[in-house]
VEXZA-960879 format. One line per field, with one value per residue: residue in one letter; y, x negated, z of N, C-alpha, C, CB in turn. Coordinates in Angstrom, 3 decimals, decimal comma. Each point is the difference from the previous one (the first is absolute). Glycine has a CB too. Layout:
BEGIN
seza <- c(a:...)
n.Y <- c(Y:...)
n.X <- c(X:...)
n.Z <- c(Z:...)
ca.Y <- c(Y:...)
ca.X <- c(X:...)
ca.Z <- c(Z:...)
c.Y <- c(Y:...)
c.X <- c(X:...)
c.Z <- c(Z:...)
cb.Y <- c(Y:...)
cb.X <- c(X:...)
cb.Z <- c(Z:...)
This chain:
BEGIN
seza <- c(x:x:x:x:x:x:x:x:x:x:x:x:x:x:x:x:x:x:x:x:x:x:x:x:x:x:x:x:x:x:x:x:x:x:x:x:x:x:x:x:x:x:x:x:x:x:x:x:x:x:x:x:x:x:x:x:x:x:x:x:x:x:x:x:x:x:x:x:x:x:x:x:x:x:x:x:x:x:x:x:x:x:x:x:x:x)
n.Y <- c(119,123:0,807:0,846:-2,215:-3,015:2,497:0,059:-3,067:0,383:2,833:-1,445:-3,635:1,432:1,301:-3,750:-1,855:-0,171:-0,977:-3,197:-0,924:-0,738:-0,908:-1,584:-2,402:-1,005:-1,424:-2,136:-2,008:-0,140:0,562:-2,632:-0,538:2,720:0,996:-2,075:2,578:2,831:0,069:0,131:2,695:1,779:-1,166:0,896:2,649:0,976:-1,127:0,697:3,321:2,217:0,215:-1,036:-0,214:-3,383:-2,303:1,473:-1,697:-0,527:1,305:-3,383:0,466:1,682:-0,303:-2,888:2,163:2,734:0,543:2,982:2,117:2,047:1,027:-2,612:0,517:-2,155:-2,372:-1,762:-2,452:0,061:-3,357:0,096:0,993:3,558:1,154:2,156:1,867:1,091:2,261)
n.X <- c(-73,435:-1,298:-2,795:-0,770:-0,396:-1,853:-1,347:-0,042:-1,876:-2,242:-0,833:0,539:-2,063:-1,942:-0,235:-0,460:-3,546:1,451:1,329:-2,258:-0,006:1,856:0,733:-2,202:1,037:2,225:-0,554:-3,000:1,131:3,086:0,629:0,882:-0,412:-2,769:0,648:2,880:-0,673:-3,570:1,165:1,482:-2,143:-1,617:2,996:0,795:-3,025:-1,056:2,781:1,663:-3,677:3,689:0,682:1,471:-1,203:1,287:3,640:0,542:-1,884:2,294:0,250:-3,562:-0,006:2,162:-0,237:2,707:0,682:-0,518:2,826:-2,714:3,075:-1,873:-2,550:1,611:2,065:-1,565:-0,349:-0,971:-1,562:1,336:-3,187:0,926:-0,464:0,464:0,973:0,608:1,320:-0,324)
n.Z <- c(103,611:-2,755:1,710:1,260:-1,915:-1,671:3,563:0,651:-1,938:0,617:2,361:-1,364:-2,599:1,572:1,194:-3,463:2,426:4,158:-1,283:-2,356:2,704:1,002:-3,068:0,091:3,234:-0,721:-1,618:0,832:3,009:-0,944:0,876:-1,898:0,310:-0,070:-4,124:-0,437:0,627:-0,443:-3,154:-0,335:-0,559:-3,542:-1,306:1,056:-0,887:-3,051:-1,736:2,165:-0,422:-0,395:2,638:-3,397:-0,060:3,003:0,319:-0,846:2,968:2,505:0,646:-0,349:2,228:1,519:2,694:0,534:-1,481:2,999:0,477:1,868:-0,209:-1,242:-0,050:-3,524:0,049:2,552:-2,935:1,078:-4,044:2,092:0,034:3,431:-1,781:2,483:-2,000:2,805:-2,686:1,646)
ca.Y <- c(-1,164:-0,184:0,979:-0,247:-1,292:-0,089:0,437:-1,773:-0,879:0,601:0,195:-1,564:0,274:0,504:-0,819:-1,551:-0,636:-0,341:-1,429:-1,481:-0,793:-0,616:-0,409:-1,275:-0,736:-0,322:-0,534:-1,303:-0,384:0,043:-1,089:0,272:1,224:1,485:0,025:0,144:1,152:0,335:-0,241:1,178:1,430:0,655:0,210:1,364:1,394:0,167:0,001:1,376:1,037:1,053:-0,625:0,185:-0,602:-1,277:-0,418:-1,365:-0,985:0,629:-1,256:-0,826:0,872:1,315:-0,886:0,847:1,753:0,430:1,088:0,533:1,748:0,804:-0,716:-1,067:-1,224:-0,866:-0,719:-1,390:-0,635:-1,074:-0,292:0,139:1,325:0,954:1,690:0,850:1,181:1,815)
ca.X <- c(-0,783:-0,435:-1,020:-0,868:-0,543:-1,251:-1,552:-0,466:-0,238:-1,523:-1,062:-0,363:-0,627:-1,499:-1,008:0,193:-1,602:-0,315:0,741:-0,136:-0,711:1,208:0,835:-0,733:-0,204:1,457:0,382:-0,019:0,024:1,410:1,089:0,891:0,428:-1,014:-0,968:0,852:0,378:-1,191:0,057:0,892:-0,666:-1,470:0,346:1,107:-0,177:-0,730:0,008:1,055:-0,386:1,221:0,860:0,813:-0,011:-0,159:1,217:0,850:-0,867:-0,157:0,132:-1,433:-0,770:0,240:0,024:0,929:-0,272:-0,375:0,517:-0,622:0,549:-0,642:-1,571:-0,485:0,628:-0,981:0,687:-1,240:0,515:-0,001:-1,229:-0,074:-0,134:0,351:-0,693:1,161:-0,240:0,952)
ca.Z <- c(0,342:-1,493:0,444:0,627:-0,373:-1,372:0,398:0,468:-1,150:-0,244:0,216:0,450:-1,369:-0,120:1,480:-0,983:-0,502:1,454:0,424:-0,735:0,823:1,178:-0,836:-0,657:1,000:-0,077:-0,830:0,197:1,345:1,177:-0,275:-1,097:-0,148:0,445:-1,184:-0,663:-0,184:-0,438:-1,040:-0,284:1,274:-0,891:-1,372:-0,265:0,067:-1,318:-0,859:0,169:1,188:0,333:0,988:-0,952:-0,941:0,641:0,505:0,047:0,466:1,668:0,931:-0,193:1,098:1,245:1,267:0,670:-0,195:0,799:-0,459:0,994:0,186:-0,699:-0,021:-1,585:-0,328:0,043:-0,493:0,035:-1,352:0,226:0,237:1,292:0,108:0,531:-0,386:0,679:-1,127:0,580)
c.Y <- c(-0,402:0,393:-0,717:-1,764:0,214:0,537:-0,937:-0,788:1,060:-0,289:-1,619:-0,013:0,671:-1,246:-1,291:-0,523:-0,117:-1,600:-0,878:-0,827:-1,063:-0,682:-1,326:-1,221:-1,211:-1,082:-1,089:-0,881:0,260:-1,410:0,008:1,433:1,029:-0,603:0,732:1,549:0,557:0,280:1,574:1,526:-0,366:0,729:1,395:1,400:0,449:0,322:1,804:0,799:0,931:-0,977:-0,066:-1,480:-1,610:-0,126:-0,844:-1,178:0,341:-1,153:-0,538:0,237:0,853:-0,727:0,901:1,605:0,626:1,872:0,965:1,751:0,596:-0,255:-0,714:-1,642:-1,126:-1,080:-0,988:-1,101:-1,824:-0,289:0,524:1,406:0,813:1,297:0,896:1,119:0,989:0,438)
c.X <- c(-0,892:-1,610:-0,809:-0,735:-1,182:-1,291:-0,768:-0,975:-1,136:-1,044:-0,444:-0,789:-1,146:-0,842:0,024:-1,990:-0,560:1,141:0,145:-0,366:0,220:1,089:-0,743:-0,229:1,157:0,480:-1,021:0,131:1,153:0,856:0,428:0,188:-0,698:-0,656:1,001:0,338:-1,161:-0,274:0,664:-0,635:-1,079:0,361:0,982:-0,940:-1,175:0,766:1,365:-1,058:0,949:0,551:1,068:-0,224:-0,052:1,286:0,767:-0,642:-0,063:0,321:-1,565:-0,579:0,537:1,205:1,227:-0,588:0,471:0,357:-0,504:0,299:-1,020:-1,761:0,035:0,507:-1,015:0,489:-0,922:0,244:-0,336:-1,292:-0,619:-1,013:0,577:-0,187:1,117:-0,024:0,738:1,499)
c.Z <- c(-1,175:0,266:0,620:0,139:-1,321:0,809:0,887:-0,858:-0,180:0,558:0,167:-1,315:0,266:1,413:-0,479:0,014:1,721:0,493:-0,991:1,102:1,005:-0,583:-0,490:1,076:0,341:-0,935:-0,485:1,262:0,714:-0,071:-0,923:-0,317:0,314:-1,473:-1,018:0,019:0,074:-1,736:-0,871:0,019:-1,038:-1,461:-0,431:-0,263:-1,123:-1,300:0,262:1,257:0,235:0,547:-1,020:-0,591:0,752:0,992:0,346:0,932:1,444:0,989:-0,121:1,080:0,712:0,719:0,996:-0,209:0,987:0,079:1,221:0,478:-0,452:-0,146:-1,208:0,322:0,257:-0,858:-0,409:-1,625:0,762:-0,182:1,834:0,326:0,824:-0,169:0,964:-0,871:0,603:-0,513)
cb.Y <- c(-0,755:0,758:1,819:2,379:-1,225:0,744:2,317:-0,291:-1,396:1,429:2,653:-1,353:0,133:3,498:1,262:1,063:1,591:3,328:1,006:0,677:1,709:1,857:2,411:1,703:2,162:2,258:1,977:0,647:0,277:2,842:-0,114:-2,009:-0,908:0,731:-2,379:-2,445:-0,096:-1,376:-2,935:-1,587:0,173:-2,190:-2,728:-1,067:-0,061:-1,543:-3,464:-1,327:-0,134:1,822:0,873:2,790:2,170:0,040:1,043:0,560:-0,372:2,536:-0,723:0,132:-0,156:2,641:-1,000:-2,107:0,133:-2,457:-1,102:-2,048:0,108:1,512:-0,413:1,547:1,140:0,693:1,543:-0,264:2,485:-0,336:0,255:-2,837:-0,400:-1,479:-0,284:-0,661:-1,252:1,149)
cb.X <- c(1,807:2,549:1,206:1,264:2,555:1,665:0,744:2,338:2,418:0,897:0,302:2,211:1,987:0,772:0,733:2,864:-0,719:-0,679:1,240:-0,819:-0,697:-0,315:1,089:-1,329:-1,338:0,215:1,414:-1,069:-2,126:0,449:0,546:1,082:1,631:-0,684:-1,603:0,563:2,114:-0,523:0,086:1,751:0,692:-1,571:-0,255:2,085:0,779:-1,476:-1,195:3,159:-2,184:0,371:-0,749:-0,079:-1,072:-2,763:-0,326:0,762:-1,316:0,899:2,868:-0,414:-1,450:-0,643:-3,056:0,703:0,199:-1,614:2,103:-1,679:1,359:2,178:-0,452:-2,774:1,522:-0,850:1,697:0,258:-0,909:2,142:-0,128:0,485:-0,380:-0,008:-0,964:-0,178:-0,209:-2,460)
cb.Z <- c(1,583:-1,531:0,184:0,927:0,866:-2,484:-0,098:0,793:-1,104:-0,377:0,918:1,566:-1,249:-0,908:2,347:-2,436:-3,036:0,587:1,510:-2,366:-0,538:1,478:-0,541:-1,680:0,683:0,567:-0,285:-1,724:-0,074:-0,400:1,541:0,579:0,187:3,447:0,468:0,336:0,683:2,287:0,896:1,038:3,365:0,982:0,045:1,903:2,677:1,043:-0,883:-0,501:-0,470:-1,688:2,487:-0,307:-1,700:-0,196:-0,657:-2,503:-2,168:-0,589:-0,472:-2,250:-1,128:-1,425:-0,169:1,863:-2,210:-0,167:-1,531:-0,900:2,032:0,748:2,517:-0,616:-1,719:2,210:-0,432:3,517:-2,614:-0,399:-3,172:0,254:-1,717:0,931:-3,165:2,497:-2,216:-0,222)
């Protein structure tokens, strides 16, 4: 599962300069908690682009996981990402 959460985190990272946008939106026009976890999600994936290195911070982001046998792993981060990995 380790695997298929760090490659979550890769491709939410490489796709970080397409969802600023929705993150900043958020965070001045959401509620309490979409500004909040907009906040988390801009800041995490900036200052930890390794999944290794933001681990400890996994309750923060990651909403549910999604185990799929042999189709990989879906896995929604709390901002309300939705990735899927192999």
């Amino acid at each position: 599962m380790e695997e298929y959460v760090s490659a979550a985190w890769a491709q939410l990272v490489s796709q970080r300069e397409n969802l600023l946008s929705g993150w900043e939106k958020d965070i001045a026009q959401g509620n309490a908690l979409e500004r909040l976890r907009a906040a988390q999600m801009k800041e995490l994936t900036e200052k930890y682009p390794d999944w290794f290195q933001v681990a400890k911070n996994t309750r923060m982001v990651i909403g549910e996981i999604i185990i799929g046998g042999d189709k990989g792993c879906e896995i929604l981060f709390m901002d309300g990402v939705r990735l899927v990995t192999d």
